[in-house]
Structure formats: structure tokens, C-alpha cells
N, C-alpha and C positions, 0 to 999 in steps of 0.2 A: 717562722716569721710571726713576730708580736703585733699587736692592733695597733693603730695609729695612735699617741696620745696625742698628736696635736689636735683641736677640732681642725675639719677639714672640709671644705666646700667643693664638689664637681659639679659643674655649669656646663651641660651639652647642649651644642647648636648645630647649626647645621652650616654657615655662611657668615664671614665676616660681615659686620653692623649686627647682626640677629641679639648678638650679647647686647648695643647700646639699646636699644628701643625700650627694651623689657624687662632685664636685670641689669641693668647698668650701676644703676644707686647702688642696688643690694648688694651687688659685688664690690663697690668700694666699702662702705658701709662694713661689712664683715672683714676684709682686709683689714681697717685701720681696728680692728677691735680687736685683733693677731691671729683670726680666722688663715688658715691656709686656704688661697683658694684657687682653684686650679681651672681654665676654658679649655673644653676639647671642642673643637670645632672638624667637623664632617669632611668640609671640602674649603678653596679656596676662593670659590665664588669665581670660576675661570667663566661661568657663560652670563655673569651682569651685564647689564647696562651702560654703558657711560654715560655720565646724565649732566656731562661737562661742555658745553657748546663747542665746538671745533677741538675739542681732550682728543687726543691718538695714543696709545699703550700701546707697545712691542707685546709685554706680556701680561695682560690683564690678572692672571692667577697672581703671577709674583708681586703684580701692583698693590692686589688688594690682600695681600698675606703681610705687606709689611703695613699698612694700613691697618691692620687688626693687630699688628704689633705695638703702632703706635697710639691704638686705641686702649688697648691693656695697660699703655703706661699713666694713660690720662687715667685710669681710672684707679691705678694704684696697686695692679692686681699682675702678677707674674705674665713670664712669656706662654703664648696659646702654645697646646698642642694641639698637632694636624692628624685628622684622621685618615688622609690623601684618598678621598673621594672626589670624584670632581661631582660638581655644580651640573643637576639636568639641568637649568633653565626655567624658561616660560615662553609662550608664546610662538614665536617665530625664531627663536632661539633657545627650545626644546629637541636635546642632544640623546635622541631616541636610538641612536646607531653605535653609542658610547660606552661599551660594556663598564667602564667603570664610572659612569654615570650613577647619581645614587637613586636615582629612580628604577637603573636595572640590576643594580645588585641584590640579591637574596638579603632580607632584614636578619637573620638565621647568621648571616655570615655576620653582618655587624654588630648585631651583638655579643657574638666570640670574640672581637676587639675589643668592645666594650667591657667587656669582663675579665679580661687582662687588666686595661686601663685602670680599671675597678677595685682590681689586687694591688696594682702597684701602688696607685694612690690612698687607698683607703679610707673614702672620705665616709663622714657618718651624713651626708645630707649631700643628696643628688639634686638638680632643677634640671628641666627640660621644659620642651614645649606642652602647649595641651592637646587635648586629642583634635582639633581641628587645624592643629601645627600655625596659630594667630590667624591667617587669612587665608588657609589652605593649600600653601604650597608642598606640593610631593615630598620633596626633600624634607622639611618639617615634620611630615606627618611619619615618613619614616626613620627620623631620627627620634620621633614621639614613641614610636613602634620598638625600634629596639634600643633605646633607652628603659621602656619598662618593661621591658624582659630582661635584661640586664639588672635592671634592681630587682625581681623576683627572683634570678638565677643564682645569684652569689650571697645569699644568705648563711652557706656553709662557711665562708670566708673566718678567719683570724675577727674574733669579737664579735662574733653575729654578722658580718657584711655591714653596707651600710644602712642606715635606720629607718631615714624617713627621704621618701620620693616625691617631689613638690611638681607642681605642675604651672607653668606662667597662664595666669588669669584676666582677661577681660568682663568688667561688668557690661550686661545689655548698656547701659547709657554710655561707657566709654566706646563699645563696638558700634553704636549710633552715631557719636561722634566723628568716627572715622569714614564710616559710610557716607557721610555728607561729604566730605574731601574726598569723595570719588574711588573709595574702596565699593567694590559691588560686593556685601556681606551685608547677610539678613544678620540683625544684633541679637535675634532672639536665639540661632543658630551658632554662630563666632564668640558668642557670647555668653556669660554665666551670670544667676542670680548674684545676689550680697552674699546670702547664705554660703551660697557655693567656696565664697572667699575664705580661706583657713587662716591666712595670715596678707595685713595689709603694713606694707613696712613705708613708712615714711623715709622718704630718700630728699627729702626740699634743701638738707645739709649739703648734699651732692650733685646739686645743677649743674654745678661750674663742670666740674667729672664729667657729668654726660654729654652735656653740651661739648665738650672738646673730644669727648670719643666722638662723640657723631657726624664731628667738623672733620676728626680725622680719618674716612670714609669717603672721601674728597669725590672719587669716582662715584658715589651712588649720593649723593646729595647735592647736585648741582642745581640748578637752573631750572633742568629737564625731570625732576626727580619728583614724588610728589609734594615732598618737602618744599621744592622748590616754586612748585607751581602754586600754594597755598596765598591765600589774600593777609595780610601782615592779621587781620580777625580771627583767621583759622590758626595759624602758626600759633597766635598767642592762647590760645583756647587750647590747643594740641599741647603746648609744651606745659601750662596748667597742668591737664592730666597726666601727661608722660614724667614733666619733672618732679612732683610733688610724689606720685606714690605709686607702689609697685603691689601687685597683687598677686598672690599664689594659691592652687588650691591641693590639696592632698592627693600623692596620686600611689601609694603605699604607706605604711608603716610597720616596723617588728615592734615598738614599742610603748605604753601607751598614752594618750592623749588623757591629760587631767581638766585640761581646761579650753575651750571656744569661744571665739576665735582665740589664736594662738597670738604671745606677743611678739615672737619670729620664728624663723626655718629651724631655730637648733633647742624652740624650748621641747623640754622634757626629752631630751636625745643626751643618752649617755655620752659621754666623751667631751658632751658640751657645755657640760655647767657650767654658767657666771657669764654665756656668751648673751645671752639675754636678758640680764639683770636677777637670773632666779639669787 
């Protein structure tokens, strides 16, 4: 097997929506620039929310798997693959009895898919969550966990493995913002300085994108959602920060960095030249 010559992008998350919030732009963004880019998403998000006032699902997993289908298309970015984990939850709908739960699966094992995944796609630039998985949910933090084991492990791979492992970023002031919309996160903690930010990609081209992924998530942004419950001040204050720019910070690299901050995920990354303007 020979390296990939296309550049190639892998987006790990953990739950359908997890891609709009955070890299939604960046994923179309590098699609339309002829990025291959590939979503592996963990589980189907079987133990969400409906946050649809009188909404009833037969089957919540399969509801919200073609919801992330039709998120992918708004954004311009291939079909997900499923890593068929299901979704622990939160709350009172924290599925502690669910061996395949990803809160009880050994991160040891997920990562051995993940470096499958890794071969077969051969992307030269991973993203993942950061090490506080956005607002601290299990499942994040364990797809933050063996995602970079995963990129430390397959370095042997055809062409060096892949290059550079980016991590999704909050500034204190945007993790501040949030916490006033009723997130309970200290921003000093959720949160990263400016510095911290390796690369900040202007995504304001791709509103329209995210906004219809995120509309196409229909079950977790209702009414009842906190999207929903926002005062038309906060939503437009929210979508300011969310639509306009995406934040990454470094969370590996094999190769090296010439310049800071970076003008995106693929500068100075072999395979990737011209995707950044070098």
C-alpha cells in the first residue's frame, strides 16, 4: 500500500451534531478546496434528548444517523462513518449497564479501530475533540483519549502515518459566553488562551453550511434544546462566535512547524501543499 496522494482530512467525534458546532465550516471549507474529508463518528447518539415538544422516535439511533447524513450533505462533505458505539448519555439517561456503551468500553480497544480506520483512510491531518471533550462529556473525552493514541500509534503507517493532530479549541471568552447560556463550565478550565490557538480558520463563507447542518439535527435543537431556549441576544451573539470562526489547537505533529499561528490544518504538512495558499 502507497500513501494517500490525495490530501485527506479525518474528523473524529463522538455523536451526531458534535461535527456542526465545532468544525462544521472547516469541513466544508476544505472539501470545496478538493480536500478529501472523511467524519467518523463513535456512536449514533441512541441515548439524546428530544428536544421536540410532543417529537416520539421508534428509533432514536437510526433517527439521528440519517440526521448526520443529512448534515454531511449540507456541509458538502461525504457519507459518515459509524464507529457503532452507542451513546452513554447524561444524566438520568446515563446507560451505565450498556456494555457497549462508550463510557464502558476500554479506550485500548477504540483505538485498535481507530488505527484501522487510520490505514484505510490515510489522512495527513486528524481533528478531534480537546482534552476536556468541549463541555466534558464521557464520550468526548474518550474519543479525545483514543483518538490521540491513535495518532501516536500509526506513525509506522505508508508515508509516515498521518502528520498533524489538531485539537477543537475554545477561547476563555468564547467558553464565557457559553457559560452564560446556562453551560455550568468554568472558561478558565473549558477553556484555552489566544496563544493556545494554533490555527483560527475563518469559516463566515460557510454560515449558510452550518446553519442547515444544525437545522438538520432536528431532534436535538428544538424548542427544548439550549439552542432553543436562548433569548433571540444570546442566539445571535452565539452564532457571531460559532459562525464566523473555528479554533484548533495542536495536539501532535511528525513534521515541522515553520510558522505561528498557522494559516490552517494542512500548512506545512506534506501531501498538502497548495491547500493553504503555500
Amino acid at each position: 500500500m502507497t500513501a494517500n496522494p490525495q490530501p485527506t482530512l479525518l474528523a473524529v467525534f463522538a455523536h451526531p451534531d458534535d461535527e456542526a458546532f465545532s468544525v462544521g465550516g472547516t469541513l466544508t471549507h476544505y472539501a470545496r478546496r478538493g480536500v478529501r474529508v472523511v467524519l467518523a463518528c463513535a456512536t449514533r447518539g441512541e441515548a439524546g434528548k428530544i428536544t421536540v415538544p410532543g417529537m416520539t422516535v421508534d428509533d432514536l439511533g437510526q433517527q439521528r444517523e440519517q440526521e448526520l447524513r443529512e448534515a454531511c450533505r449540507a456541509l458538502e462533505i461525504g457519507e459518515p462513518v459509524f464507529l457503532d458505539y452507542h451513546d452513554s448519555g447524561r444524566y438520568e439517561r446515563t446507560r451505565h449497564d450498556d456494555p457497549l456503551a462508550l463510557m464502558n468500553v476500554n479506550p485500548l480497544d477504540v483505538e485498535v479501530g481507530l488505527r484501522a480506520l487510520i490505514k484505510e483512510v490515510q489522512p495527513q491531518v486528524i481533528v478531534t475533540f480537546d482534552p476536556h471533550g468541549g463541555y466534558g462529556h464521557v464520550d468526548h473525552l474518550q474519543i479525545h483519549r483514543a483518538t490521540t493514541a491513535a495518532f501516536f500509534s500509526t506513525g509506522h503507517l505508508p508515508g509516515g502515518g498521518p502528520q498533524r493532530l489538531y485539537y477543537t479549541a475554545m477561547t476563555h471568552e468564547a467558553a464565557a459566553g457559553i457559560a452564560r447560556m446556562g453551560q455550568d463550565l468554568d472558561p478558565l478550565v473549558y477553556g484555552v488562551s489566544p496563544d493556545t490557538v494554533a490555527v483560527r480558520m475563518n469559516v463566515a463563507a460557510y454560515a449558510e453550511n452550518k446553519k442547515a447542518a444544525l437545522a438538520a439535527h432536528g431532534t436535538q435543537t428544538g424548542a427544548e434544546s439550549l439552542l432553543g431556549r436562548m433569548t433571540p441576544e444570546e442566539r445571535e451573539a452565539m452564532e457571531t462566535r460559532m459562525l464566523g470562526t473555528e479554533g484548533f489547537s495542536i495536539g501532535g505533529t511528525r513534521t515541522p512547524i515553520a510558522r505561528y499561528p498557522l494559516r490552517g490544518l494542512f500548512d506545512g504538512v506534506p501531501g498538502g501543499e497548495g491547500v493553504d495558499g503555500e
